[in-house]
Steps between C-alpha positions, in 0.01 A plus 500: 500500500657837375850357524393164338403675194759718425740225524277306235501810274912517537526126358226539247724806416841288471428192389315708189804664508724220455240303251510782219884537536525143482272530166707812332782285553403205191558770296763786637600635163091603471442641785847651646327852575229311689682251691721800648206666602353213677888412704406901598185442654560165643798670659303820602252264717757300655709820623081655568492131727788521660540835591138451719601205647851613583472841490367805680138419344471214728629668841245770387204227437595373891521788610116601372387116640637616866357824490131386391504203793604784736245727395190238529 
């Protein structure tokens, strides 16, 4: 259940993501400062995603799953 909701969270995150850069976009001479900003945080979560995934976060996460079910 834990694992279903964070990756519900990480799409809610995105697609919002994705939805108010599409929406700065109409107008990119208004909101140039903004629309940067947003392309930073978008990109911040996706390297934040992949780097658990992929990364040593994930080995760790395992690695705390096999220790609990050996402890029990």
């Amino acid at each position: 259940m834990k694992s279903k909701f964070g990756y519900a969270v990480a799409i809610v995150i995105i697609v919002g993501f994705f939805i108010t850069l599409i929406t700065l976009l109409r107008h990119p001479e208004r909101f140039e400062n903004i629309i940067v900003a947003v392309i930073g945080g978008l990109l911040t979560c996706v390297v934040t995603i992949v780097n658990y995934f992929w990364g040593t976060s994930k080995s760790s996460a395992d690695k705390t799953e096999l220790l609990n079910g050996v402890k029990k």
